[in-house]
C-alpha positions in Angstrom: 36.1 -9.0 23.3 33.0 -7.0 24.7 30.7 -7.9 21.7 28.6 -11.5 22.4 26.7 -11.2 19.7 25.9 -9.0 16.7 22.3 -7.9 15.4 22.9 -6.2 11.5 19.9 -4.4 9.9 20.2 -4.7 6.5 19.7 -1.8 4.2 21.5 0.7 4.3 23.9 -1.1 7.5 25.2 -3.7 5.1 24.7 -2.8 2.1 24.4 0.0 0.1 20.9 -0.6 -0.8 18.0 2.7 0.5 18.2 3.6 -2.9 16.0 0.7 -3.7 13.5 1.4 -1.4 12.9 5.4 -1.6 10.4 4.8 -4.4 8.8 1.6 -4.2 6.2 3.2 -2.2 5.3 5.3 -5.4 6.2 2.6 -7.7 4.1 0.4 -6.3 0.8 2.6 -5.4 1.0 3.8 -9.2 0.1 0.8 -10.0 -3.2 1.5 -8.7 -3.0 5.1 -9.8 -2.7 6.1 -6.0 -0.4 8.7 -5.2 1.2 8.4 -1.5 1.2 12.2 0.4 4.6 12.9 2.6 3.1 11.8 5.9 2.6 8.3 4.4 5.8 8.4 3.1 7.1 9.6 6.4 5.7 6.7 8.3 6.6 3.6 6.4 10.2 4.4 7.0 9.4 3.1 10.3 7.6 0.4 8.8 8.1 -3.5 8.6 7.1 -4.5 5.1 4.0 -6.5 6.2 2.6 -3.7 8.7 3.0 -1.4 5.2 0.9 -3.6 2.7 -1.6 -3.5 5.7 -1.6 0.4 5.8 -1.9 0.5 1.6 -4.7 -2.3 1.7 -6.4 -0.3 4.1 -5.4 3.8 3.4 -6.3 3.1 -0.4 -8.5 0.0 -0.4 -6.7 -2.3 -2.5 -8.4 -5.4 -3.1 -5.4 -7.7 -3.4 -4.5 -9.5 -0.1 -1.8 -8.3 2.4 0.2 -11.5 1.4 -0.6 -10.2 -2.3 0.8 -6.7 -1.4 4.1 -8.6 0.0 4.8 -10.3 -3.1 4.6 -7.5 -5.1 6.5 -5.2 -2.9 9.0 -8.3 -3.3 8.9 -8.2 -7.1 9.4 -4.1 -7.6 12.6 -5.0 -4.9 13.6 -7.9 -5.8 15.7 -7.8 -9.5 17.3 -5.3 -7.6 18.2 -7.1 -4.6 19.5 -10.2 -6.8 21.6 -8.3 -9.4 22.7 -4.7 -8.3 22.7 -4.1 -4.3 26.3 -4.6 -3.0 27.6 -4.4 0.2 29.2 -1.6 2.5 33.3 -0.9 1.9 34.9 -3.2 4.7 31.5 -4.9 5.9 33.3 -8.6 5.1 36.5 -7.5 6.7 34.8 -6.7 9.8 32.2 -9.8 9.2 35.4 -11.6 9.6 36.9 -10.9 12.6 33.7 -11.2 14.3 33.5 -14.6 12.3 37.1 -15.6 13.6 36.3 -14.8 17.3 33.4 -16.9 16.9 30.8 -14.3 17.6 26.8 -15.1 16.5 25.7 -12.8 14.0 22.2 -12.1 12.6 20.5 -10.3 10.3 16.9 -8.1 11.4 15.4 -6.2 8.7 12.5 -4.6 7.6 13.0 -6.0 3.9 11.5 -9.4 2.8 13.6 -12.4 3.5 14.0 -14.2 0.1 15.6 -10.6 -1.1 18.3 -10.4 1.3 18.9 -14.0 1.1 19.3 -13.4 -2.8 22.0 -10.6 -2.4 23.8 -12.7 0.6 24.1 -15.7 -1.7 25.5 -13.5 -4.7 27.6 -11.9 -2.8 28.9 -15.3 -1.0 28.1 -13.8 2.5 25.0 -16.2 3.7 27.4 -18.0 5.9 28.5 -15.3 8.2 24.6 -15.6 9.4 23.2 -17.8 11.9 19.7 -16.8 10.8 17.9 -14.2 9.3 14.7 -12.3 10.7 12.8 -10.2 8.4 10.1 -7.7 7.6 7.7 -10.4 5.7 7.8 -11.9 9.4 7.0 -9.2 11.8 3.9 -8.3 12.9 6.0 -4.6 14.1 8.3 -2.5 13.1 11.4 -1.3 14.7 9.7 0.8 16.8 9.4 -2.0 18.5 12.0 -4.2 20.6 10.5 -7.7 19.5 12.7 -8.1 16.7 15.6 -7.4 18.7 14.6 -9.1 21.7 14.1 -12.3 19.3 17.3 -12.5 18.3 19.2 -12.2 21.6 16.9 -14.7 22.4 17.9 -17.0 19.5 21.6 -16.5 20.4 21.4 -17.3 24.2 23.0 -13.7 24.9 21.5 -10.6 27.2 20.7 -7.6 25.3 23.7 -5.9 27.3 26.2 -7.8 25.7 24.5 -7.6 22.1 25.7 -5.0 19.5 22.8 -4.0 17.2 24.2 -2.4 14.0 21.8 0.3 12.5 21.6 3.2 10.3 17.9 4.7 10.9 17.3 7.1 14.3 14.1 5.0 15.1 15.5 1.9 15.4 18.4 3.1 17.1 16.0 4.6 20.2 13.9 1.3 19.9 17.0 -0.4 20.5 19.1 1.6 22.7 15.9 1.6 24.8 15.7 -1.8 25.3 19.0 -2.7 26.5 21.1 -3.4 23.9 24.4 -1.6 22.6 23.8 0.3 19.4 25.9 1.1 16.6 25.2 3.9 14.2 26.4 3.4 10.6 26.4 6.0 8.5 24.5 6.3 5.4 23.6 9.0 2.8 20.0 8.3 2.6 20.0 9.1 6.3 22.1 12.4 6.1 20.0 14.4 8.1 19.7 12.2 11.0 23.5 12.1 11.3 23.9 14.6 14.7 20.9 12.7 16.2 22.4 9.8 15.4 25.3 9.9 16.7 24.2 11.7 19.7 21.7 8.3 20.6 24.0 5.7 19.6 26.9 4.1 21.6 29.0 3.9 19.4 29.5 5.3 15.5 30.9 4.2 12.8 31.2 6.0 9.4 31.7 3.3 7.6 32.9 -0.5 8.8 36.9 0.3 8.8 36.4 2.5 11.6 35.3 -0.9 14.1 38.3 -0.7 16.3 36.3 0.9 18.7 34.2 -1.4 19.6 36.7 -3.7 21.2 
């Protein structure tokens, strides 16, 4: 099996969850009665959730702390995260095999960590995960390797022999760039970064019936 170890973004990759996210920014900043203009809208897609509270506490100077911004950020997402969100047709078929060949498998996503261990637990598919690295964490987004880097690291395996499962362009560049064998999954929220998608991307996937490719 070519695949040593397996990096999963979360939204969007596993589950069927952007819809969540593409107006918490506006939620959130209504609040304050701020109202977010397209280029800051553009930008926090390539965001990690803490490097976002820092841009609102600093873009609309917000008074609450960034650790204050988190939390709420993590309330607006959260219900959502531990009642509706479910995961991608055939992600736990696929979860499987790579469980029965005894492949490490993680989780790096921009989201906050007590979210995605809330859907993972209702969903009964915590276990598949050796650990969990997530947006509440990172000082950088995925336009950055570290996240990536971090979790080769923590499984002992070269970024060669790593696939990292994504469905944004930008993380699949940040990625590719650094070594690693990328995966591009398709998803509707990123429609019109399909073509570049797949034209950056190792390997792609429409959706996770589609993974005897990759072996």
């Amino acid at each position: 099996m070519k695949i040593k170890g397996a990096v999963f973004d979360f939204d969007g990759t596993l589950f069927d969850s952007m819809w969540v996210w593409e107006n918490i920014d506006v939620t959130f900043l209504a609040r304050y009665n701020q109202v977010p203009d397209q280029e800051i809208r553009e930008s926090l897609k390539e965001l990690s959730v803490l490097m976002s509270a820092r841009l609102f506490k600093e873009k609309f100077g917000l008074t609450r702390s960034v650790e204050e911004i988190i939390l709420e950020f993590g309330e607006i997402a959260g219900e959502r995260h531990q009642n509706d969100i479910l995961p991608k047709p055939y992600v736990i078929d696929f979860l499987e095999i790579l469980k029965a060949n005894h492949i490490p498998m993680c989780i790096a996503t921009a989201s906050i960590k007590n979210n995605v261990t809330a859907a993972l637990k209702r969903t009964d598919m915590l276990s598949y995960f050796d650990f969990i690295i997530s947006g509440d964490e990172m000082k950088s987004g995925k336009d950055n390797p570290e996240i990536y880097l971090i979790c080769a690291e923590k499984m002992n395996q070269n970024p060669r022999d790593v696939f990292v499962f994504e469905d944004a362009l930008h993380a699949i560049k940040t990625a590719k760039t650094a070594g690693f064998v990328t995966v591009g999954v398709y998803d509707q929220f990123a429609e019109d970064q399909t073509d570049a998608i797949k034209k950056e991307c190792h390997y792609y996937l429409k959706d996770f019936s589609e993974t005897e490719i990759l072996f």
